[in-house]
C-alpha positions in Angstrom: -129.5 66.6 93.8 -129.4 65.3 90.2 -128.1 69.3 89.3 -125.8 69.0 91.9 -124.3 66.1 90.6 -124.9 66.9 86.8 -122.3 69.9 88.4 -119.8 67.7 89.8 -119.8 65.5 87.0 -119.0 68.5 84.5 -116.1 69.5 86.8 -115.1 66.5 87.3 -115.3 65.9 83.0 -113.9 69.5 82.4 -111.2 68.8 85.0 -110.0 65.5 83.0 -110.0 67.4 79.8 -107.8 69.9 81.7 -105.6 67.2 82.8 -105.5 65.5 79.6 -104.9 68.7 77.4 -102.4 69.5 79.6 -100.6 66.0 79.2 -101.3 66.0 75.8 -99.2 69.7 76.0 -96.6 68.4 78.7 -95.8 65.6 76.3 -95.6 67.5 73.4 -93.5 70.5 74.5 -90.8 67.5 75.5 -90.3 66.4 72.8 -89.8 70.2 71.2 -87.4 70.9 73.7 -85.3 67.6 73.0 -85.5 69.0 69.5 -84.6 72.7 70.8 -81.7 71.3 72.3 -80.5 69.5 69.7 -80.3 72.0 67.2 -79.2 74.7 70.2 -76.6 72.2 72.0 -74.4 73.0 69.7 -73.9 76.5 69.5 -72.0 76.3 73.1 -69.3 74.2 70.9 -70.0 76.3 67.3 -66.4 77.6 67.2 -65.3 73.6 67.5 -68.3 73.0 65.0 -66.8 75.9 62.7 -62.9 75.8 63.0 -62.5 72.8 61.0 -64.5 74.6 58.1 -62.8 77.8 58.6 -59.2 75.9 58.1 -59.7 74.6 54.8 -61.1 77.9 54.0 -58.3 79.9 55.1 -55.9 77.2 53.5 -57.3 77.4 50.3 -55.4 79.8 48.4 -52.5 77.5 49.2 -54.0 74.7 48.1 -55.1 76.3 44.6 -51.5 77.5 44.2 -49.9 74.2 45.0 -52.6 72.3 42.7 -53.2 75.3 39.9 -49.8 77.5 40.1 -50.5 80.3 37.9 -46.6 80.0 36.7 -44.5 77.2 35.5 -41.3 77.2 38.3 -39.1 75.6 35.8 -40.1 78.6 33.0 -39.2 81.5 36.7 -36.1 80.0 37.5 -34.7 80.2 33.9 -36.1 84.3 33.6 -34.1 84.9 36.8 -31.3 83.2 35.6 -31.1 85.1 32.1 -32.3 88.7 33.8 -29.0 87.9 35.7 -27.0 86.8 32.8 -28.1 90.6 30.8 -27.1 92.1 33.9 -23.4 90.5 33.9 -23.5 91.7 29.7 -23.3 95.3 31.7 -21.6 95.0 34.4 -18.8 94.1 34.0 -18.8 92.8 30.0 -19.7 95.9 28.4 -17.9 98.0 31.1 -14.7 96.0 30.5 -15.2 95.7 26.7 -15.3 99.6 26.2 -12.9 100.1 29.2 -10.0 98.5 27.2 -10.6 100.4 24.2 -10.5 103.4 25.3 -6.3 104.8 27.1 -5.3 104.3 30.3 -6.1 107.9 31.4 -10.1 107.7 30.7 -10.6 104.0 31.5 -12.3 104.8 34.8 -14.2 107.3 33.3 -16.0 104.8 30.8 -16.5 102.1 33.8 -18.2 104.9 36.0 -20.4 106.2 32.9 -21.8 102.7 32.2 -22.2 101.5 35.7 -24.4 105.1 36.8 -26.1 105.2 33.4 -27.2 102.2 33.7 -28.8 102.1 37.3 -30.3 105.5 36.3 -31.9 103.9 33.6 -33.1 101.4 36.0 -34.9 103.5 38.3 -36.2 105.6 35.5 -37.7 102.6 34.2 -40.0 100.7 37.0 -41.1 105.1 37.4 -42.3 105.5 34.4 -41.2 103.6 31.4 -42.4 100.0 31.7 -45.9 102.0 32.1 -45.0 103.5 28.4 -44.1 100.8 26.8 -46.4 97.9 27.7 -49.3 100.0 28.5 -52.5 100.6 26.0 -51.6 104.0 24.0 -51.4 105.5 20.7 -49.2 103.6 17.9 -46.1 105.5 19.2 -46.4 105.8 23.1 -48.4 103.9 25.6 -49.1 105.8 28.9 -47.0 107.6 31.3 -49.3 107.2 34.8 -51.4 103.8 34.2 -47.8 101.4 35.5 -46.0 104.4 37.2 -44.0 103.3 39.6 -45.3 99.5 39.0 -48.9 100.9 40.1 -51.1 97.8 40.8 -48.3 95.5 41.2 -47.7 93.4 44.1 -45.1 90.6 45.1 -48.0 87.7 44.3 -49.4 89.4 41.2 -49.1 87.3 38.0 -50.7 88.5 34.4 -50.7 92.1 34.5 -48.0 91.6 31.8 -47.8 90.8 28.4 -46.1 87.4 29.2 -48.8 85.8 31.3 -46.8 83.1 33.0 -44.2 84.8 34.8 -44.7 86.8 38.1 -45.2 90.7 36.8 -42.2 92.0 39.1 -40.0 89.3 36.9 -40.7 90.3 33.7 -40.8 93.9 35.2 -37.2 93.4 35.9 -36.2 91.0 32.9 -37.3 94.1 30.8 -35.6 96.5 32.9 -32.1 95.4 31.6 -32.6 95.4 28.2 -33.8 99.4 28.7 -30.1 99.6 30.3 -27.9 98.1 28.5 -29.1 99.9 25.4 -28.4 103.4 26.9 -25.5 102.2 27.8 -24.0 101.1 24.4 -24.1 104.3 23.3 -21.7 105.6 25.9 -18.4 103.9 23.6 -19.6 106.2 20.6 -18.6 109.8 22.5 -15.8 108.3 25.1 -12.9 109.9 25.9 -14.5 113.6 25.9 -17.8 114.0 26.9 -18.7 115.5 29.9 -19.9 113.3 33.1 -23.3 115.6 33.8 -23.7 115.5 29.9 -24.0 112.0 29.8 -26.4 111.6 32.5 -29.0 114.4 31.4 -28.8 112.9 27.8 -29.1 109.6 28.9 -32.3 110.1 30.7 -33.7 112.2 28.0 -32.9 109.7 25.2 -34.3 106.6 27.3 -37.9 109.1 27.8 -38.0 109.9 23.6 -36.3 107.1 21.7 -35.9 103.9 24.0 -39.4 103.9 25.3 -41.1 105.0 21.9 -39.1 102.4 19.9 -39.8 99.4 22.5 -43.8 100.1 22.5 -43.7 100.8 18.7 -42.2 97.0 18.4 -42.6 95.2 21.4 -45.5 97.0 23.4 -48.3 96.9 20.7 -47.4 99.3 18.5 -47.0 100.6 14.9 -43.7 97.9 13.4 -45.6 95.0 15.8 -49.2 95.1 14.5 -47.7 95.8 11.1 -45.9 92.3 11.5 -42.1 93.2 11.9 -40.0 90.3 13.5 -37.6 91.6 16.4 -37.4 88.7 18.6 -34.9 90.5 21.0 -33.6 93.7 19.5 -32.4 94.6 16.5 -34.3 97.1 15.8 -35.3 98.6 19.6 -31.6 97.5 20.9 -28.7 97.6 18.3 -30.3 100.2 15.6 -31.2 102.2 18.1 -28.3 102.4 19.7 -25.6 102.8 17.3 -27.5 105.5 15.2 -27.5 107.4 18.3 -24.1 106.3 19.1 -23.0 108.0 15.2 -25.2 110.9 15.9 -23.6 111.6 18.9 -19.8 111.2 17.9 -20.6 113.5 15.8 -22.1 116.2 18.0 -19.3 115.7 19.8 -16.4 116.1 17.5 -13.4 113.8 17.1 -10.7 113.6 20.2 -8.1 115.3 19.7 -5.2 114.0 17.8 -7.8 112.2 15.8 -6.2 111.3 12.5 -2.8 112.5 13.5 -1.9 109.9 16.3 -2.6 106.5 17.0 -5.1 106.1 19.6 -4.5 103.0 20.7 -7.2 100.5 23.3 -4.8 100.7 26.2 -5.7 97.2 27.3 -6.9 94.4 24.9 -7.3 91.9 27.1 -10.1 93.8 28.7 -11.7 94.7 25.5 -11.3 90.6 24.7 -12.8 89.4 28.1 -15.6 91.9 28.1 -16.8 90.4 24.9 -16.4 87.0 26.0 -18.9 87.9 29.0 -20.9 89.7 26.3 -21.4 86.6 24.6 -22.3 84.4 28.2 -24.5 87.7 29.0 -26.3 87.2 25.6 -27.7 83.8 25.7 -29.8 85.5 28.6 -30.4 88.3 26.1 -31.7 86.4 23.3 -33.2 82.9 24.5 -34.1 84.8 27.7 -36.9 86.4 25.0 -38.6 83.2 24.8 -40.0 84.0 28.1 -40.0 80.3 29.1 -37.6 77.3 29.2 -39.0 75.6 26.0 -38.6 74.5 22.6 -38.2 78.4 21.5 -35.6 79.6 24.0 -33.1 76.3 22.8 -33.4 77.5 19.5 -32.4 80.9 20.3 -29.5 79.6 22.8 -28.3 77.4 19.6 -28.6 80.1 17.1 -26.9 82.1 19.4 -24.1 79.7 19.7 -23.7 79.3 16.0 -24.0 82.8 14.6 -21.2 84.2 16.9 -18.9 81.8 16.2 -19.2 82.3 12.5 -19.3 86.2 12.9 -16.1 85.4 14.7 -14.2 83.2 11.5 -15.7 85.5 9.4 -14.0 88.2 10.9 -10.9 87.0 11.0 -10.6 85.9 7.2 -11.4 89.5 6.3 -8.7 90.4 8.6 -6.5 87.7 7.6 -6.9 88.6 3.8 -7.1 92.5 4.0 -4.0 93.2 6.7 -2.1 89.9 6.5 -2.4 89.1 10.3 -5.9 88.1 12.2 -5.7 90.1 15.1 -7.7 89.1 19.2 -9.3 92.4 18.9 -10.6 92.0 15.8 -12.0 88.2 16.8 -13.1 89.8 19.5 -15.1 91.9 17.6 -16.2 89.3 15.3 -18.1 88.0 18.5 -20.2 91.0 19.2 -20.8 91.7 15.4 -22.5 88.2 15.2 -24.2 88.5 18.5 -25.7 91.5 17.2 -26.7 90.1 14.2 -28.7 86.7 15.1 -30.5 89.5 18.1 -33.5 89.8 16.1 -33.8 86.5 14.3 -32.6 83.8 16.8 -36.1 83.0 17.9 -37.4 82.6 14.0 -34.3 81.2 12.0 -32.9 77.8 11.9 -29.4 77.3 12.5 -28.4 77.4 9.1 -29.9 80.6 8.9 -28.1 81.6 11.8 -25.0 80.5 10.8 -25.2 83.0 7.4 -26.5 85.5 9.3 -23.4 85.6 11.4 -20.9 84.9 8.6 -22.5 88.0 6.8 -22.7 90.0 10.1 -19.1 89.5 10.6 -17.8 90.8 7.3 -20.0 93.5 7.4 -18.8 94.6 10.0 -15.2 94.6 9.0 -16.4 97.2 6.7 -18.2 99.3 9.4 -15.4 99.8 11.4 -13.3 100.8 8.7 -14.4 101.9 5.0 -17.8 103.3 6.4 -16.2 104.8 9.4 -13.8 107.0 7.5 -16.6 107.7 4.6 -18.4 109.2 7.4 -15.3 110.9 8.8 -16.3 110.5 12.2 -14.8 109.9 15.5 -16.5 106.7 17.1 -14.5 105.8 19.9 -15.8 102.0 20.6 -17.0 101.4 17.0 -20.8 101.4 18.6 -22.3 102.0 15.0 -19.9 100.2 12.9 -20.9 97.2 15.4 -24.3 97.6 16.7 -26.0 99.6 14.2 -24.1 98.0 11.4 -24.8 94.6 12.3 -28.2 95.3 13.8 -29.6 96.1 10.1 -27.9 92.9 8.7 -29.5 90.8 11.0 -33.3 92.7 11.0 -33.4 92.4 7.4 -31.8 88.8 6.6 -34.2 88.1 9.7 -37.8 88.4 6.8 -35.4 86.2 4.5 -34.6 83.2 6.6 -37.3 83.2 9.4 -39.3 81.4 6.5 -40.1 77.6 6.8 -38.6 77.1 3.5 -35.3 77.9 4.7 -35.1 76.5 7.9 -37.2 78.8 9.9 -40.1 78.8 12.2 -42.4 80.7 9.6 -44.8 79.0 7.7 -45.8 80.3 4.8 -43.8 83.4 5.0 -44.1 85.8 2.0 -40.1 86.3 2.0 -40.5 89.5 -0.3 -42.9 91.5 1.7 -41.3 90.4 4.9 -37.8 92.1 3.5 -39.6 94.9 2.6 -41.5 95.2 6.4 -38.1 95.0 7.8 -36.4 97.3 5.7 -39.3 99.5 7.0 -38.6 98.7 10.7 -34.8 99.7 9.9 -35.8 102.5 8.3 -38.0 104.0 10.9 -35.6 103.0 13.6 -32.7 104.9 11.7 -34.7 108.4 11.6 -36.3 108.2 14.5 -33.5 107.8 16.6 -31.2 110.3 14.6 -34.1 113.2 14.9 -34.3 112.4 18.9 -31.2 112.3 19.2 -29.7 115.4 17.7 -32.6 117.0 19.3 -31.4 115.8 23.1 -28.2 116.6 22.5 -28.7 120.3 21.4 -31.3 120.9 24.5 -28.0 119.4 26.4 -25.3 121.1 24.6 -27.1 124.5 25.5 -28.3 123.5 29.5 -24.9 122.0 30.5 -22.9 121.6 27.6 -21.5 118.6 26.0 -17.4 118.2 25.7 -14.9 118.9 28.5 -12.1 121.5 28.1 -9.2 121.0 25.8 -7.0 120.9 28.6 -9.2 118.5 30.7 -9.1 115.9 27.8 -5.5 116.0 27.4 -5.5 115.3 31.5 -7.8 112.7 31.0 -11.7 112.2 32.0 -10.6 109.7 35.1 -8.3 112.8 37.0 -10.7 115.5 35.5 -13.8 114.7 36.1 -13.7 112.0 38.9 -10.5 112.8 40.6 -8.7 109.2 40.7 -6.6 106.9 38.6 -6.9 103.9 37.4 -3.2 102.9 36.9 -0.5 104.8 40.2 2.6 105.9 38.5 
């Protein structure tokens, strides 16, 4: 009985236990599940939960552009603006400016030369040459393939270039004009009787071997620019460069014929006149366009700029005044481009004073270039391209180490004004040979592929019935 009920009793005990452990486990595992459910409950609504993080996420680029830009607007909008203005120095200022020098029977000739020489130039350019100029290399060339064909550029990239706050496709193209217009000048050197396929094969060669090597030497890390030379925008890799090969070339070619026996007169002035007028707008793009920015630097080049062409242009016309009695608009006119020449180099580094005598000296230079040094050379250059351009680009480089120095108005500090000289009197130097070499070179490689002058009778046609089968001017 008493075992009996000692039996029940433990059941009874073991069956409360039961009831309580499983209470106890009931009112635990409630609780876990409200706690389940409230980190589970929302994963039905996660995307809800997840969207609002996602959309700042995905609109933070924006954000960091509109609070961090990685460019200054102000500094884009003025780079397009000048890239623009070098283009209109081209087409149509230079185009018109050699155009009217040149008779009435080759003027279409010279417009279609500059205009396709250029755009070749162009394309040649984003293919390979920005890559070998601004690229790392030796002292002389940078490379070929690492930029070709603007490799690793894209519309939003900013900072592959040497100027790091300016989109790379601006300065791409910024730089792209200057490589143009300087093939291009040398066109006016060999008008009137060059043939049209020799001017495009020589063009392209001379952009590969002197252009590119002279523009990384200076401006792409090179030899003159870690030795110190100052060429703010192109004395040396524009004008020099240019107007050697312009001499070198005239020369190749021969003189037109009648040369010295008959006046060959610029069949339209006013062209010539205009052209240099939009020359000098083009050029304030040219030079304070350097600057890379709209600051403090580029209105000192836009005022130097100013001032030196307009005292290249009085300058020039006292010569002319004194020497032949009369001042002549041609002569003015090329007063203009002799000073724009000259302040190229120095406008970012010289005061206006400095710019002022720099012009002044550029201009009566000049004078002499076109005339006394043209016949001592006894050469035919059609559009005066060295007597300008190479003439007044070594007046400018090396008056540039004289009055870039603080003491006289420039932006130098503690310039040493005697070894500057002498650094640009190297860059001249340099310049001079190595764009003669190169360029008698191209043109004998040219001479011997396709030849280099048209017929005898061709010239006497004329280049614009010869060789492009139209007329500028109907009878």
């Amino acid at each position: 009985m008493k075992m009996r009920l000692l039996t029940g009793w433990q059941a009874r005990f073991h069956l409360v236990c039961l009831l309580m452990l499983l209470s106890a486990l009931a009112a635990g595992a409630w609780p876990g599940n409200a706690h389940a459910q409230a980190q589970v409950s929302p994963l039905p609504t996660e995307p809800v939960a997840v969207e609002p993080l996602q959309a700042p996420a995905a609109a933070a680029p924006a954000a960091a552009e509109v609070a961090a830009p990685a460019f200054d607007h102000g500094d884009v909008a003025w780079m397009l603006t000048s890239t623009l203005l070098v283009l209109l120095m081209v087409v149509p200022g230079l185009a018109l400016f050699y155009g009217g020098l040149v008779r009435s029977k080759n003027v279409l000739s010279v417009l279609s030369q500059i205009l396709v020489v250029f755009s070749l130039v162009l394309l040649l350019w984003v293919a390979y040459g920005y890559s070998a100029v601004f690229s790392a290399g030796n002292p002389f060339f940078g490379s070929f393939t690492e930029f070709a064909f603007l490799k690793g550029f894209t519309p939003d990239s900013v900072g592959n270039t040497p100027i790091k706050g300016l989109p790379d496709y601006l300065f791409v193209a910024f730089q792209s004009t200057f490589a143009g217009i300087t093939t291009a000048l040398i066109v006016g050197a060999f008008a009137e009787r060059i043939k049209f396929r020799a001017v495009l094969l020589f063009s392209a060669l001379w952009f590969t071997l002197s252009y590119i090597p002279m523009a990384h030497i200076v401006w792409g890390g090179g030899y003159l620019g870690e030795m110190g030379a100052i060429d703010f925008a192109g004395g040396t890799v524009v004008h020099i460069n240019a107007g050697v090969a312009g001499l070198v070339g005239a020369w190749f070619l021969g003189k037109r014929l009648g040369y010295g026996q008959t006046a060959l007169k610029p069949h339209n002035v006013p062209f010539t006149y205009i052209g240099a007028m939009l020359l000098w707008v083009g050029w304030f793009g040219f030079n304070a366009g350097s600057a890379a920015a709209a600051d403090t630097v580029a209105s000192l080049a836009f005022l130097n700029t100013v001032l030196a062409t307009a005292a290249a242009v009085l300058g020039w016309t006292l010569v002319e005044a004194i020497t032949k009695g009369k001042p002549s608009a041609l002569g003015a006119a090329s007063g203009a481009v002799a000073g724009l020449v000259g302040i190229t180099p120095a406008c970012g580094t010289v005061g206006p004073l400095g710019a002022i005598v720099i012009g002044l000296v550029a201009g009566v230079v000049c004078v002499w270039g076109v005339t006394g040094l043209k016949r001592l050379l006894k050469v035919d250059d059609t559009a005066d391209v060295f007597g300008v351009h190479g003439v007044g680009g070594i007046v400018g480089a090396i008056l540039t180490g004289v009055f870039s120095a603080q003491s006289l108005g420039g932006t130098k500090a503690d310039l040493d004004i005697g070894h500057q000289v002498w650094v640009q009197v190297v860059s001249v130097g340099l310049t001079v040979v190595w764009s003669a070499v190169v360029t008698a070179a191209i043109l004998l490689l040219v001479k011997v592929v396709v030849g280099l002058r048209v017929t005898e009778e061709a010239e006497r046609t004329g280049l614009d019935v010869t060789s492009h089968g139209e007329s500028a001017y109907e009878a």
